[in-house]
ChimeraX commands (.cxc) that place a marker at each C-alpha (Angstrom):
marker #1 position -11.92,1.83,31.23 radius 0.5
marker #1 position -13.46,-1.65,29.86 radius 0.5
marker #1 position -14.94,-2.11,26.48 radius 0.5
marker #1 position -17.08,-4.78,25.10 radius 0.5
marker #1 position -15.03,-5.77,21.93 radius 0.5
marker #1 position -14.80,-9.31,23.22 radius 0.5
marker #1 position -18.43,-9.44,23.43 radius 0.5
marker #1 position -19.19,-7.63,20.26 radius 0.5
marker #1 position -16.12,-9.43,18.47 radius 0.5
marker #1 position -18.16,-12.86,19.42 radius 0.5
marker #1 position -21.53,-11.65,18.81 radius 0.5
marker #1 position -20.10,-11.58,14.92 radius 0.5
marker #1 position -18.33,-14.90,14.92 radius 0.5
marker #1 position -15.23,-13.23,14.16 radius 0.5
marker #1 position -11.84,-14.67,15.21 radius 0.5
marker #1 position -9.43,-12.34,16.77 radius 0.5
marker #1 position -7.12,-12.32,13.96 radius 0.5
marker #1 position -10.37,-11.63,11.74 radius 0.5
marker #1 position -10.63,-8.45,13.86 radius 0.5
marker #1 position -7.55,-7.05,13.83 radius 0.5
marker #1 position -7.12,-7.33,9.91 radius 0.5
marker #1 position -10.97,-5.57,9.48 radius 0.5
marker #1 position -8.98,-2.70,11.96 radius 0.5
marker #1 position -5.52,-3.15,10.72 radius 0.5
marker #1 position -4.08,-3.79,13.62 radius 0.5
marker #1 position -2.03,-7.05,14.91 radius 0.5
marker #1 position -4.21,-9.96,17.07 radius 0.5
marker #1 position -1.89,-8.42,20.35 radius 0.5
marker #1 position -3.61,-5.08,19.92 radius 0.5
marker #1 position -6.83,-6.82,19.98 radius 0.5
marker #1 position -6.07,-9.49,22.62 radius 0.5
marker #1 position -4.71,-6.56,24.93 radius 0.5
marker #1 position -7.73,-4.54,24.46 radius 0.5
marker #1 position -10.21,-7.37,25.26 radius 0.5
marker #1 position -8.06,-8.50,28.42 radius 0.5
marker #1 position -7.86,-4.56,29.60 radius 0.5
marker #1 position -4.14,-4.02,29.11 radius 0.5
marker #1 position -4.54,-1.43,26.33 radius 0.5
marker #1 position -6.49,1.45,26.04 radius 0.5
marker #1 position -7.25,2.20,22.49 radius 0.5
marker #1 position -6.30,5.50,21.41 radius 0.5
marker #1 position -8.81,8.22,19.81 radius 0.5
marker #1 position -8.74,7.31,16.08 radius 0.5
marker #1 position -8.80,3.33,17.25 radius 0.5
marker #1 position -11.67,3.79,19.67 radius 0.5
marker #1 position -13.32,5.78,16.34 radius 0.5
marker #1 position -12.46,2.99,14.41 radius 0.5
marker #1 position -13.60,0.35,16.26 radius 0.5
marker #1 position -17.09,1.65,17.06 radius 0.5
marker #1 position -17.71,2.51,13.53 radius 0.5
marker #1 position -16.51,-1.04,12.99 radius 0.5
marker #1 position -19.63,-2.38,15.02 radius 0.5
marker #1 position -21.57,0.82,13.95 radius 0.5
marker #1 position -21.90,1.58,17.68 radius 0.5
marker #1 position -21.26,5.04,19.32 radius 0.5
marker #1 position -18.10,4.95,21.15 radius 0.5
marker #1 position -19.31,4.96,24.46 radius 0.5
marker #1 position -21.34,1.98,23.56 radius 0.5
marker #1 position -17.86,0.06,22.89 radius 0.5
marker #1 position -15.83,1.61,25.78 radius 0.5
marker #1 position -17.03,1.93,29.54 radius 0.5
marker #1 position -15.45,5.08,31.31 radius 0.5
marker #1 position -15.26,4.24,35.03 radius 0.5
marker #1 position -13.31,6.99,37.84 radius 0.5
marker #1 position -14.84,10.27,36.91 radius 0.5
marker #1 position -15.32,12.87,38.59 radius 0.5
marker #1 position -18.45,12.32,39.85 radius 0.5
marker #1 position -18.10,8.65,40.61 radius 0.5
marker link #1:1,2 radius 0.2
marker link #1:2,3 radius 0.2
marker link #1:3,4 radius 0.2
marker link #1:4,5 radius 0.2
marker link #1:5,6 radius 0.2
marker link #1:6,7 radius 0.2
marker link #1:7,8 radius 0.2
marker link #1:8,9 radius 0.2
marker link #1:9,10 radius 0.2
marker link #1:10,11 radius 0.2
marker link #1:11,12 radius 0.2
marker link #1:12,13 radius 0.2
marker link #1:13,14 radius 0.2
marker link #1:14,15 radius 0.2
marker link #1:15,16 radius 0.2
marker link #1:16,17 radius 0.2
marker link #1:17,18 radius 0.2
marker link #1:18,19 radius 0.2
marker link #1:19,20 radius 0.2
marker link #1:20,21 radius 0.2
marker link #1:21,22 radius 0.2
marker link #1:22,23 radius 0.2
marker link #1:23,24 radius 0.2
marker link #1:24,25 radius 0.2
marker link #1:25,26 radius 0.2
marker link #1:26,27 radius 0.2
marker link #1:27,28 radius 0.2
marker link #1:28,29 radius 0.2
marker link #1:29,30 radius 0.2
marker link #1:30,31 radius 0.2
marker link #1:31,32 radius 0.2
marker link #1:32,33 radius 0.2
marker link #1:33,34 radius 0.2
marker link #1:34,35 radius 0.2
marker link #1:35,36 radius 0.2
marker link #1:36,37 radius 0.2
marker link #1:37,38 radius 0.2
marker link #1:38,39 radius 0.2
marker link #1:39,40 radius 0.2
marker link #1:40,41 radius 0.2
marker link #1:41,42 radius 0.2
marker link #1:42,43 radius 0.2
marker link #1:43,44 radius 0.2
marker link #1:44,45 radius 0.2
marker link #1:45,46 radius 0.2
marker link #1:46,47 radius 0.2
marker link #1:47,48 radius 0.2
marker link #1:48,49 radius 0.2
marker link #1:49,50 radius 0.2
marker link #1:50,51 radius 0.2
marker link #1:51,52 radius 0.2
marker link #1:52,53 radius 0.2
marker link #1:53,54 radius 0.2
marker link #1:54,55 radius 0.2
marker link #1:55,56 radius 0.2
marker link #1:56,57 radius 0.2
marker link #1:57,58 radius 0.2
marker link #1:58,59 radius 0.2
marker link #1:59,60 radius 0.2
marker link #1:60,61 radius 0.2
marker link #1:61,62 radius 0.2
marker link #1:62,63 radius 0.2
marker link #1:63,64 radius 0.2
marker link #1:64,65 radius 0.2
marker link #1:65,66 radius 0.2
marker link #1:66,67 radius 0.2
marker link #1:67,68 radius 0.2
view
């Protein structure tokens, strides 16, 4: 899965750090996200799209289904 947090994150002039206090999370979670290394969970996904007021899957890529 890849997301576009980095991008969106940018797009706002936010900092990292900036970021993961709006999500209440710590700057790893949102460095780890943005370099692939973490897949964000449900309710973080949830919170982060609602963050950007995006749908989900306009935050997070899917790749490897079934049908790919």
């Amino acid at each position: 899965m890849i997301n576009r947090i980095q991008e969106l994150r940018k797009s706002r002039k936010l900092t990292q750090a900036e970021l993961a206090s709006e999500l209440e999370v710590t700057r790893q979670t949102v460095i780890s996200l943005e370099k692939g290394k973490y897949n964000a969970s449900l309710f973080l996904a949830h919170r982060i799209a609602e963050f950007f007021d995006l749908p989900i899957e306009d935050v997070f890529i899917f790749e490897g289904g079934k049908n790919d």
